[in-house]
Residue frames as qw, qx, qy, qz and C-alpha x, y, z in Angstrom:
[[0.031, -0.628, 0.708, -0.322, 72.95, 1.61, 52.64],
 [0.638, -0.183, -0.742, 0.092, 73.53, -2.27, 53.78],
 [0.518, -0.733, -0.089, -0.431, 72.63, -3.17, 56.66],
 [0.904, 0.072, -0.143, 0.397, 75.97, -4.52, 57.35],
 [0.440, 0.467, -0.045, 0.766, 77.11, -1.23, 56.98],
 [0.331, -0.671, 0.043, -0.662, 74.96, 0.46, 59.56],
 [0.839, -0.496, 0.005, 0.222, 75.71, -2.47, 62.14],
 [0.737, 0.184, -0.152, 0.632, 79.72, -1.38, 61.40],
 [0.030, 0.637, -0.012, 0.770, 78.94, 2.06, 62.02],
 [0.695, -0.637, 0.101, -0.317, 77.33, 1.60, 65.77],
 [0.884, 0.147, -0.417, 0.153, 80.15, -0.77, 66.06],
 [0.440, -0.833, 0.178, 0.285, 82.59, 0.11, 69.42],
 [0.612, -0.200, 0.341, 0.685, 85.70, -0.35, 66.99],
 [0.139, 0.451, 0.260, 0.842, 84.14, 3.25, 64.63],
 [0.295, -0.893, -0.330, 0.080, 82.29, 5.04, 67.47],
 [0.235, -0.897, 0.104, 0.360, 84.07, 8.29, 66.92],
 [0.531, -0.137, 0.666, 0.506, 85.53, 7.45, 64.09],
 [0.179, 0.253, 0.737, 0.601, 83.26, 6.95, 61.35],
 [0.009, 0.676, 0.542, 0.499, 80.03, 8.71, 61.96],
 [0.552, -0.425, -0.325, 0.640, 81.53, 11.63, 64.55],
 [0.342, 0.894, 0.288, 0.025, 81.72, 15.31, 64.40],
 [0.562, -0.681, 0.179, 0.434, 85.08, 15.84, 64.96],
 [0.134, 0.746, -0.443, -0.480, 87.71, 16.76, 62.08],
 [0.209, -0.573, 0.765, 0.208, 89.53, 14.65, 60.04],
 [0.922, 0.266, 0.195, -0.202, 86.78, 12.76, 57.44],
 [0.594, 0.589, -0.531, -0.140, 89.76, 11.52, 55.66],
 [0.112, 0.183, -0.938, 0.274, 91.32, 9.40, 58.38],
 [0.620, 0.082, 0.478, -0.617, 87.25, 8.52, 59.12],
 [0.778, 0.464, -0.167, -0.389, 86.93, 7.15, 55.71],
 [0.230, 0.499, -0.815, 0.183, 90.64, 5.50, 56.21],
 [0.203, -0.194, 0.837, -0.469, 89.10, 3.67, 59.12],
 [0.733, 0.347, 0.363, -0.460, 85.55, 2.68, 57.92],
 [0.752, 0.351, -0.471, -0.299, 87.31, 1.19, 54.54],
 [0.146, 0.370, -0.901, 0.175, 89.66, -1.06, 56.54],
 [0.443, 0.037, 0.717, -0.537, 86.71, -1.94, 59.49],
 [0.649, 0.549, -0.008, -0.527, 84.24, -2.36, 56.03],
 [0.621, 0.298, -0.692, -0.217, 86.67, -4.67, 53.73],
 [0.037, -0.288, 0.880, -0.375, 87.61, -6.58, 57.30],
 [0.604, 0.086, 0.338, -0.716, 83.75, -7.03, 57.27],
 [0.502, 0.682, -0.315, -0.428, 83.47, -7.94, 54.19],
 [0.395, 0.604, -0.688, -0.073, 86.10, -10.34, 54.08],
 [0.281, -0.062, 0.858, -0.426, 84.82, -12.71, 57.30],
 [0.678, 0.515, 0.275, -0.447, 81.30, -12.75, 55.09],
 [0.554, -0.080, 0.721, 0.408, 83.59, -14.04, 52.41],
 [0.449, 0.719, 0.509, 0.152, 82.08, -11.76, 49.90],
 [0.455, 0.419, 0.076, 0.782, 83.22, -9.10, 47.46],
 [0.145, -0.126, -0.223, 0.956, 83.13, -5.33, 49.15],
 [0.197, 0.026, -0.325, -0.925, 80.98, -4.18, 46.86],
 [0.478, -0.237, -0.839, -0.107, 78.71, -6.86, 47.39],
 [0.379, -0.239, -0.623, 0.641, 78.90, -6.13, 51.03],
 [0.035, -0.134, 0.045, 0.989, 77.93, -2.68, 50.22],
 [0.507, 0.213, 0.015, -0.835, 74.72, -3.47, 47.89],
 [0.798, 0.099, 0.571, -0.167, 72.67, -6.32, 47.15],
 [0.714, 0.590, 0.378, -0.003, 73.22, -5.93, 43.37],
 [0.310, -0.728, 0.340, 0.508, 77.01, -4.11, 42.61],
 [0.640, 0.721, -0.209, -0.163, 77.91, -3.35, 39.16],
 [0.920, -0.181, 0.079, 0.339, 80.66, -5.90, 37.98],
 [0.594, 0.057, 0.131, 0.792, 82.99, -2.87, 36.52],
 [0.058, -0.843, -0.361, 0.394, 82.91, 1.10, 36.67],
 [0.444, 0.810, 0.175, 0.341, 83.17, 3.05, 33.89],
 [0.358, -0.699, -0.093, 0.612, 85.92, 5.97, 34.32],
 [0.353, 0.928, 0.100, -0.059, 87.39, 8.86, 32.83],
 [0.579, 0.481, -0.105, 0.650, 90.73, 9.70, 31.32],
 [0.459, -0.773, -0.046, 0.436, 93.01, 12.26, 33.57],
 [0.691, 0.549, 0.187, 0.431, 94.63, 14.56, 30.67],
 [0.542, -0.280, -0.127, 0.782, 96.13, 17.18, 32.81],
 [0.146, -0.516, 0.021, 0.844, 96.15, 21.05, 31.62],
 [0.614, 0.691, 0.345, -0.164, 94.53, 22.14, 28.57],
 [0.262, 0.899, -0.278, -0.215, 97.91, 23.81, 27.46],
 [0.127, -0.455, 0.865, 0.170, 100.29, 20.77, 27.52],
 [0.772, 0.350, 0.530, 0.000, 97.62, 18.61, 24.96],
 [0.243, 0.322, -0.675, -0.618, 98.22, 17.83, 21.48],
 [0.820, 0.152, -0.106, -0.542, 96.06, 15.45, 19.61],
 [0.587, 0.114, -0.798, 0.075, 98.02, 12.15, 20.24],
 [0.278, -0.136, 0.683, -0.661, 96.87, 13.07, 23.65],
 [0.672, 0.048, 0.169, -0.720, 93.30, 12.87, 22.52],
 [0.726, 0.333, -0.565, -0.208, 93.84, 9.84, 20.04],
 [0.144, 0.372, -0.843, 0.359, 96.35, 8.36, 22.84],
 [0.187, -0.005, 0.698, -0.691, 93.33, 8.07, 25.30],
 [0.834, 0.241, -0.065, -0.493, 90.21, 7.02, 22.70],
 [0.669, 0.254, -0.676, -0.177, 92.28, 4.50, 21.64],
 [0.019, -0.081, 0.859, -0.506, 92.76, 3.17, 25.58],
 [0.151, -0.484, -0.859, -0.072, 89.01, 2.76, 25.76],
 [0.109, -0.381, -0.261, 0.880, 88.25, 6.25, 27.45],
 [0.088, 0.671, 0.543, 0.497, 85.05, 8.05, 26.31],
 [0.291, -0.950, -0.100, -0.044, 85.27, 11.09, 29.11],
 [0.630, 0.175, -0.246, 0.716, 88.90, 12.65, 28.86],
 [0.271, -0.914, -0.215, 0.214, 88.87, 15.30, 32.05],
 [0.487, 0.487, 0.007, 0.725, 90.92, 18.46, 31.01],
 [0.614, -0.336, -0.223, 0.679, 92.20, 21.18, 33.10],
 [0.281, 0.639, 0.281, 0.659, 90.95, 24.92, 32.33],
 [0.311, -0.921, -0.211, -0.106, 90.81, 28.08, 33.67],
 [0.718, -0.319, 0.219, 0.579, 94.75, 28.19, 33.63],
 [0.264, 0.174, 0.618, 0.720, 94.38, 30.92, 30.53],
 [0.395, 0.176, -0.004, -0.902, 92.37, 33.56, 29.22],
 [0.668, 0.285, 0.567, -0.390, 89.21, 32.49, 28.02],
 [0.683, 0.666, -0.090, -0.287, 89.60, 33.67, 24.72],
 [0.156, 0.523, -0.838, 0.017, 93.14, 31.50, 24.45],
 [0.423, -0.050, 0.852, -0.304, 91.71, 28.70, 25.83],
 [0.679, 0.622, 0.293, -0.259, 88.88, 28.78, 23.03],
 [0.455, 0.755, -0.450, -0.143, 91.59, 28.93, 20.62],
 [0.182, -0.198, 0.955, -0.124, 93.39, 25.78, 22.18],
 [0.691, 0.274, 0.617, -0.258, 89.47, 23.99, 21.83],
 [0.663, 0.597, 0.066, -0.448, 88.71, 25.08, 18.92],
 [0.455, 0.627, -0.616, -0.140, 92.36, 23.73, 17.13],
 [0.213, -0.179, 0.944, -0.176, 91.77, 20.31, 19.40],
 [0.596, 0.213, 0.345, -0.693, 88.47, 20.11, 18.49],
 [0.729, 0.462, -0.398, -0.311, 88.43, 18.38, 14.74],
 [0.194, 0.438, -0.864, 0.155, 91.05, 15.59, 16.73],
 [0.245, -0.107, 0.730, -0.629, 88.53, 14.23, 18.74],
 [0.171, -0.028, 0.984, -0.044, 87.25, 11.15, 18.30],
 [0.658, -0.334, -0.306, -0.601, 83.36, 10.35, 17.42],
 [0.779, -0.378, -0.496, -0.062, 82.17, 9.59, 20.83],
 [0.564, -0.261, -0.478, 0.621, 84.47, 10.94, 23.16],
 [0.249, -0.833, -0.253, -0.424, 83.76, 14.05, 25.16],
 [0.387, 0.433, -0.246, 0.776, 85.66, 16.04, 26.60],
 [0.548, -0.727, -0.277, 0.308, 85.03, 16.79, 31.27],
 [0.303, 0.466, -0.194, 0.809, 86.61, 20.11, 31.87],
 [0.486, -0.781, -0.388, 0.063, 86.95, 21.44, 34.97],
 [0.049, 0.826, 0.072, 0.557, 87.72, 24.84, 35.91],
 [0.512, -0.195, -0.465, 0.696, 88.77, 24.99, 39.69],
 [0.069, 0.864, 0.467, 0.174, 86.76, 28.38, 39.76],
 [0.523, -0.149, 0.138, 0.828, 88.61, 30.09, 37.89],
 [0.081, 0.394, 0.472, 0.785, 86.13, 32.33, 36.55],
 [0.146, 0.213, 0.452, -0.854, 83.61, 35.09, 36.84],
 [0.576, 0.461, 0.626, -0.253, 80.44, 34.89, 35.87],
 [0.296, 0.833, -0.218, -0.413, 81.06, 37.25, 32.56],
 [0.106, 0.420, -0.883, -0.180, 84.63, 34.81, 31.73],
 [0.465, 0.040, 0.864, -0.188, 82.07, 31.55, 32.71],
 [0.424, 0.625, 0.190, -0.627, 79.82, 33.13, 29.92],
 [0.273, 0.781, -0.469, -0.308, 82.09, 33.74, 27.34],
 [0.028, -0.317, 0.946, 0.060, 84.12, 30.27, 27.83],
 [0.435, 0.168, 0.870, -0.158, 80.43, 28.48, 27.44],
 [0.519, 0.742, 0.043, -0.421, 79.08, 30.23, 24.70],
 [0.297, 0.691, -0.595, -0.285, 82.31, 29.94, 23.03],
 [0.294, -0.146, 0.940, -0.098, 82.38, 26.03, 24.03],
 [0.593, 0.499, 0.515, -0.366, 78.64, 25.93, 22.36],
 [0.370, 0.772, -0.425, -0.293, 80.22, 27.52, 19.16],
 [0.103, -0.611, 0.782, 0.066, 82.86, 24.75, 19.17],
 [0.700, 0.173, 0.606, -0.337, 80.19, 21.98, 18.75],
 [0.621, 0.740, -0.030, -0.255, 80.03, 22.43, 14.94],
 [0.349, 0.651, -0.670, -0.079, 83.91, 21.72, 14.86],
 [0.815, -0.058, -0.571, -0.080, 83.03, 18.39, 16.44],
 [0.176, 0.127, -0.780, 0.587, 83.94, 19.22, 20.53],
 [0.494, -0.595, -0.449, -0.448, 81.80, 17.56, 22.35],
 [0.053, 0.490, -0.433, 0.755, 81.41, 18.95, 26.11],
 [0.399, -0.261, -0.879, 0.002, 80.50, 15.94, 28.78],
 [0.419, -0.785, -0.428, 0.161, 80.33, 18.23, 31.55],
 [0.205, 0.785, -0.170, 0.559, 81.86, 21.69, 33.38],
 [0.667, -0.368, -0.564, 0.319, 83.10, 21.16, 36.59],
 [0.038, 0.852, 0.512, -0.103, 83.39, 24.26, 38.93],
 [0.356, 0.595, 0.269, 0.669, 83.44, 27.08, 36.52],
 [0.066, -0.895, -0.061, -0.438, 82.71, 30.20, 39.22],
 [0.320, 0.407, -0.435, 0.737, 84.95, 31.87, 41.36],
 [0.294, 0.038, 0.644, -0.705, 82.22, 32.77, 43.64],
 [0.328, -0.226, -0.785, -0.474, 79.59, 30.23, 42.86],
 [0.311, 0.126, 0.544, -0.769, 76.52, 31.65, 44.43],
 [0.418, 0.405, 0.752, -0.309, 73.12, 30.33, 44.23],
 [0.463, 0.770, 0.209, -0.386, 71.76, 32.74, 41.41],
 [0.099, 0.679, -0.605, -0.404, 74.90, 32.69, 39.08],
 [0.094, -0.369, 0.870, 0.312, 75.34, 29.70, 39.05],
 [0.550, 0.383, 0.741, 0.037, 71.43, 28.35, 38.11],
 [0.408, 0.842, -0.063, -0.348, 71.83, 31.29, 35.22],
 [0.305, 0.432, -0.742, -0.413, 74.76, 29.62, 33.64],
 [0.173, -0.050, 0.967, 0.180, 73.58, 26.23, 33.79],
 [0.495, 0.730, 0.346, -0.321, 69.89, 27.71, 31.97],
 [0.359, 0.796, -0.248, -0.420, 72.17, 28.74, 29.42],
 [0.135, 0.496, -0.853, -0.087, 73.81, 25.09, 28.55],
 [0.824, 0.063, -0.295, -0.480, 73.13, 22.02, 27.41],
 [0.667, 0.279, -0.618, 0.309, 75.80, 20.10, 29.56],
 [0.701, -0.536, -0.467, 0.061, 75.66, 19.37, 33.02],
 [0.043, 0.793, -0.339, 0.504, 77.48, 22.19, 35.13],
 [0.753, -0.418, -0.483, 0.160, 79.02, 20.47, 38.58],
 [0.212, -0.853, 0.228, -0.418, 79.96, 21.14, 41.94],
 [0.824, -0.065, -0.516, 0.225, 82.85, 19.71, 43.88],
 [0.280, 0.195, -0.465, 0.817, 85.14, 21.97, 46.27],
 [0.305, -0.482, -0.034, -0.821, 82.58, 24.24, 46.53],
 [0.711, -0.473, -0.398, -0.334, 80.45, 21.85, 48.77],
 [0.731, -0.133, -0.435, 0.509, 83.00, 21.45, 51.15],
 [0.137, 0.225, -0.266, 0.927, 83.57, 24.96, 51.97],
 [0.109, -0.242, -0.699, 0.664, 83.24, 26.18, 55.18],
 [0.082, 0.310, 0.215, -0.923, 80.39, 27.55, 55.93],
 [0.373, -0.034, -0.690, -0.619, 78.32, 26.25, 52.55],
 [0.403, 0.087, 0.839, -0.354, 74.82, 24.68, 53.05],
 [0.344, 0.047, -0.601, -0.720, 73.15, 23.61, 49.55],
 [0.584, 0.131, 0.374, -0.708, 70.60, 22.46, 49.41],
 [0.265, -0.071, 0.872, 0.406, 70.10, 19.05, 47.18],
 [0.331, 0.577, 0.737, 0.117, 66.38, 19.61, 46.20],
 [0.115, 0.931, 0.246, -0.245, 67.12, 22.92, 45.34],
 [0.588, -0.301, 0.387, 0.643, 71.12, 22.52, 43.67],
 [0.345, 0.761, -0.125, -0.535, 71.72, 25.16, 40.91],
 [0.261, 0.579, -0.691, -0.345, 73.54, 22.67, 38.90],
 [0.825, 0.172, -0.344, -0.413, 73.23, 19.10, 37.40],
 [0.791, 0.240, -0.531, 0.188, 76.15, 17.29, 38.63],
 [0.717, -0.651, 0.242, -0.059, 77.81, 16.30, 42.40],
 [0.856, 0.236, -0.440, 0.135, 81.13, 15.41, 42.25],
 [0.703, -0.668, 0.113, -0.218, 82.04, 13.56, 45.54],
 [0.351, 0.508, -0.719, 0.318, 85.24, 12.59, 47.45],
 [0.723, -0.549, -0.254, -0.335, 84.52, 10.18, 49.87],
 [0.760, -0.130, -0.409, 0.488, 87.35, 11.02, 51.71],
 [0.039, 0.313, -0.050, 0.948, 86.17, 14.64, 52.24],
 [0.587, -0.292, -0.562, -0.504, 83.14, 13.37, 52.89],
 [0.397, -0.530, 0.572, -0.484, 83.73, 11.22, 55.71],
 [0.351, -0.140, 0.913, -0.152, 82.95, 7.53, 54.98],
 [0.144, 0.003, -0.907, -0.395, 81.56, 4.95, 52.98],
 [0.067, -0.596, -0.696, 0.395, 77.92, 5.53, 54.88],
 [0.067, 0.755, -0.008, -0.653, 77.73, 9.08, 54.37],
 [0.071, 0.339, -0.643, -0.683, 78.86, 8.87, 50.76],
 [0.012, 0.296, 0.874, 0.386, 76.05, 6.28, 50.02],
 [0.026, 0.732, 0.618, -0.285, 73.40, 8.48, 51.87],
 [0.041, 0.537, -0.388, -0.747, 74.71, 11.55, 49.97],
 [0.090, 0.003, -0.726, -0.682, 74.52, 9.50, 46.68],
 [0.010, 0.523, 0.852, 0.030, 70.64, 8.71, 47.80],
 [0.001, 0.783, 0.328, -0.529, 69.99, 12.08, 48.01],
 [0.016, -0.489, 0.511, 0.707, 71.21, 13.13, 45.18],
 [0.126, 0.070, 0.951, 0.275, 69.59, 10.60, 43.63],
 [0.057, 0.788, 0.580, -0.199, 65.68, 11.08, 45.04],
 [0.133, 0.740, 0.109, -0.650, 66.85, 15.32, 44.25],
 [0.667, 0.719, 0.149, -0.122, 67.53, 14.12, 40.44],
 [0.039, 0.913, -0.403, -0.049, 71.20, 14.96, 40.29],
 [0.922, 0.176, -0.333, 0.093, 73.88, 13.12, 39.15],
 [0.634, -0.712, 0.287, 0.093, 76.84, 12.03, 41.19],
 [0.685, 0.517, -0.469, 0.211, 80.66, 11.53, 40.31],
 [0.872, -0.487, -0.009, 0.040, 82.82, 9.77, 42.38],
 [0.455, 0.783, -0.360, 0.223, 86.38, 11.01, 42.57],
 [0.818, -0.202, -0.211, 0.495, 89.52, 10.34, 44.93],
 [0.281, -0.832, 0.454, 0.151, 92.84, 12.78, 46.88],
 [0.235, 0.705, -0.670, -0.008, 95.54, 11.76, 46.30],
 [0.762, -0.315, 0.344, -0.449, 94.97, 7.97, 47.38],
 [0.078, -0.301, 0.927, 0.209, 96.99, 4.70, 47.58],
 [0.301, 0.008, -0.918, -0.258, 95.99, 1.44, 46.30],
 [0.122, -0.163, -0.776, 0.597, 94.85, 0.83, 50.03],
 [0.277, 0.333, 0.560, -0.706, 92.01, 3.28, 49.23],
 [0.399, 0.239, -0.608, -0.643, 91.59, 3.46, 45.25],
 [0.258, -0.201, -0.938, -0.114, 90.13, -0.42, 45.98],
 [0.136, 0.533, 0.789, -0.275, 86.90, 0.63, 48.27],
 [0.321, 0.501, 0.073, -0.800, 86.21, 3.68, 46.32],
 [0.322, 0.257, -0.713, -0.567, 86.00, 1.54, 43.21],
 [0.106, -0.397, -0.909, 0.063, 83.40, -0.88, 45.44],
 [0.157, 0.507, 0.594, -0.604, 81.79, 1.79, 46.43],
 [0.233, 0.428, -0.519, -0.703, 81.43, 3.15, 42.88],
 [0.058, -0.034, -0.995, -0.073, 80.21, -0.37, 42.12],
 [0.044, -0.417, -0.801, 0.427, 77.56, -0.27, 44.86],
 [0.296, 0.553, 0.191, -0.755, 76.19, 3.01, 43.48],
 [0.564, 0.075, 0.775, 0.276, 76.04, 1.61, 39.95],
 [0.372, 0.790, 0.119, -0.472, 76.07, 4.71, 37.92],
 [0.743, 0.485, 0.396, 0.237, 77.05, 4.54, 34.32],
 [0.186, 0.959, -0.117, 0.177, 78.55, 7.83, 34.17],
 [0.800, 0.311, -0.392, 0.330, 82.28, 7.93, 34.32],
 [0.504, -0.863, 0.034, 0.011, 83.88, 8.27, 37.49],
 [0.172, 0.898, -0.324, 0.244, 87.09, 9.98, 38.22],
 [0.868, -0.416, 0.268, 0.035, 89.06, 6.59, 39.72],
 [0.846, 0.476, -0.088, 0.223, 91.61, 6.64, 37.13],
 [0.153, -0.945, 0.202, -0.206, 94.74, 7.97, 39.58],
 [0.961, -0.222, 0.011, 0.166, 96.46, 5.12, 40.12],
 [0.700, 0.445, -0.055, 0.556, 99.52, 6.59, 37.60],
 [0.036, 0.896, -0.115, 0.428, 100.05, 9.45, 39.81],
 [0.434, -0.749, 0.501, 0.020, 102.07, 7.92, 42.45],
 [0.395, 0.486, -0.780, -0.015, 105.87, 6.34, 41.33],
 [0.207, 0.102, -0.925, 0.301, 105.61, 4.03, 44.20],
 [0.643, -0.393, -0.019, -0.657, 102.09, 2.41, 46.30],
 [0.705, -0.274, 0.530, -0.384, 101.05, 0.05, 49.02],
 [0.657, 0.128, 0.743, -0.015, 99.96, -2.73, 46.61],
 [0.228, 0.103, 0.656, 0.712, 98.87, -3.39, 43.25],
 [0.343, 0.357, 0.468, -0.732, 96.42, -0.61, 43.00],
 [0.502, 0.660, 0.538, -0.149, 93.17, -0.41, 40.27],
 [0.135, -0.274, 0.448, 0.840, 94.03, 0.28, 36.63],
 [0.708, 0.412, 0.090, -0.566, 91.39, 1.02, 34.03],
 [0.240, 0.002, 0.798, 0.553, 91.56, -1.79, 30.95],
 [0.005, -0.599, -0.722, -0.345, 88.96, -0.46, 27.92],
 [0.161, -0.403, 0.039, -0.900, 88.22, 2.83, 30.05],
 [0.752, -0.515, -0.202, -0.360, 86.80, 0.48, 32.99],
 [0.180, -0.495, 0.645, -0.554, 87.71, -0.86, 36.16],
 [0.674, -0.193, -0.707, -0.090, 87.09, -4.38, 36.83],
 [0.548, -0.498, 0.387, -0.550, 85.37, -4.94, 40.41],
 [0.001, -0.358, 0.910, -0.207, 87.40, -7.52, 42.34],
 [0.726, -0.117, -0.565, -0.373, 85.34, -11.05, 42.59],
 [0.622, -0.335, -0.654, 0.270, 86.57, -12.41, 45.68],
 [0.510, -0.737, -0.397, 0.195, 86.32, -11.32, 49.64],
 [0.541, -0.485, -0.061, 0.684, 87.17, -7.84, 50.64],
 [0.372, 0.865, 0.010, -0.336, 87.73, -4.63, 48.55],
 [0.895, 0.413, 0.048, 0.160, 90.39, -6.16, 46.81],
 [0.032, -0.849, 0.459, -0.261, 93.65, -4.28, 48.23],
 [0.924, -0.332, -0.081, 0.170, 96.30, -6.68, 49.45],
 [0.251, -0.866, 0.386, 0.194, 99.95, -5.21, 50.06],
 [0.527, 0.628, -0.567, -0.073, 102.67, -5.89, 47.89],
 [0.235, 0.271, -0.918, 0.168, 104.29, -9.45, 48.42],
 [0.501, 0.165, 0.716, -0.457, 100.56, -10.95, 49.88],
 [0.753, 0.351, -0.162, -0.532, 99.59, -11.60, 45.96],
 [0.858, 0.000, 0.458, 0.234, 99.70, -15.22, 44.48],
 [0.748, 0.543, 0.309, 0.226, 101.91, -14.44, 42.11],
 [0.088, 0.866, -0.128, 0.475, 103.62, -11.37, 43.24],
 [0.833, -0.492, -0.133, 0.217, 105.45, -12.53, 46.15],
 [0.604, 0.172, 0.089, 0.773, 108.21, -9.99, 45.73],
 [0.209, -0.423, -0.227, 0.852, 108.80, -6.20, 46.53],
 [0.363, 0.834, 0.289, -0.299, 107.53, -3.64, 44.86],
 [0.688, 0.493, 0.176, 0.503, 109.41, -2.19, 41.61]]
């Protein structure tokens, strides 16, 4: 963490804001990007910058393909050919054994090189989590390859879940789960390979980089993802992404989901994200671009 950042945090304009215990880490994170680009921007330097001494200049991401039942292979094609090497898919909507029948007739479509992020919403029991990775191991031969599992148990206790991820060669993650009430994992002791973080669940752009250092020192990888989020916030998660400079794709591609946004928000070109060069996190409201001086469409 800068040390920029930790003077913002003691600041009187985020006391109780940003590094509080009260509710609401989404409108904490809301307030620490704005106080954080404002920073940022008086220092005349990119966010990301701000953030780390050394900020990747673009961040890999991943495709967003929706449901496993509403692909076809021009999906898969549609999205290799955009630059995309991690297409995230949607399971656990379906029996297992239907769902393995959907892989297994996508499977031969799929690209050399791309790999396929599936994430479950824990929809399964251990038994269905079994079955739907075995059968996913099987599926290898027809050329699916399987980047990661995102969570796969319904009730993802401690012992289940380091027994399926002994039984797989792909990283198994946790996202909701960590949030829930009442959870305390442990990071040097996580049953699974993979973190994937919202730093708007979280609580701020601080907390998300100490998280990602822990994670880091316990061995685990980290994904950055997003809520629903305008432009307004899509730009510091994509610095802060930067600042953590992981290579693995990160789930920033979301931009398409809203008809209408604040500004012009982060699109992938090539299956990256270009990190803004000049001062700030790059977010300016519609009609403050050079060039764009005009409403929104």
């Amino acid at each position: 963490m800068s040390s920029a950042l930790a003077d913002l945090a003691g600041a009187s304009a985020a006391k109780g804001l940003v590094w509080g215990a009260e509710p609401a880490p989404a409108a904490r994170y809301a307030a620490e990007c704005a106080l954080a680009d404002l920073a940022a921007r008086r220092a005349e330097i990119p966010l990301a910058l701000w953030l780390s001494p050394a900020p990747a200049h673009g961040v890999p991401v991943n495709a967003v393909l929706g449901a496993l039942g509403d692909l076809a292979p021009a999906d898969l094609t549609a999205a290799a050919a955009a630059g995309f090497r991690v297409l995230k898919v949607k399971v656990g909507l379906a029996p297992p054994g239907e769902e393995l029948r959907r892989l297994a007739a996508l499977a031969p479509h799929l690209p050399a090189g791309v790999a396929l992020r599936l994430d479950a919403n824990g929809a399964w029991t251990l038994a269905q989590a079994q079955r739907m990775t075995a059968g996913l191991l099987g599926l290898t031969e027809l050329g699916l390859q399987v980047e990661s599992l995102e969570e796969p148990l319904r009730d993802p206790g401690d012992a289940d879940l380091r027994r399926l991820q002994a039984e797989v060669g792909f990283p198994l993650a946790l996202d909701e789960s960590l949030h829930h009430p009442g959870s305390a994992w442990d990071l040097t002791a996580l049953p699974v390979r993979r973190l994937v973080v919202k730093p708007a669940v979280v609580g701020g752009l601080g907390r998300t980089l100490a998280l990602a250092d822990q994670a880091r020192t316990a061995g685990l990888e980290l994904v950055l993802t997003c809520l629903i989020e305008s432009a307004a916030g899509l730009w510091p998660t994509v610095a802060l992404a930067a600042a953590l400079g992981s290579d693995i794709p990160q789930g920033l591609a979301t931009a398409q989901w809203l008809a209408r946004d604040l500004g012009v928000p982060p699109r992938p070109m090539d299956g990256w994200i270009g990190v803004p060069s000049g001062p700030g996190s790059g977010f300016c409201p519609w009609g403050d671009h050079p060039g764009q001086r005009h409403a929104q469409p």
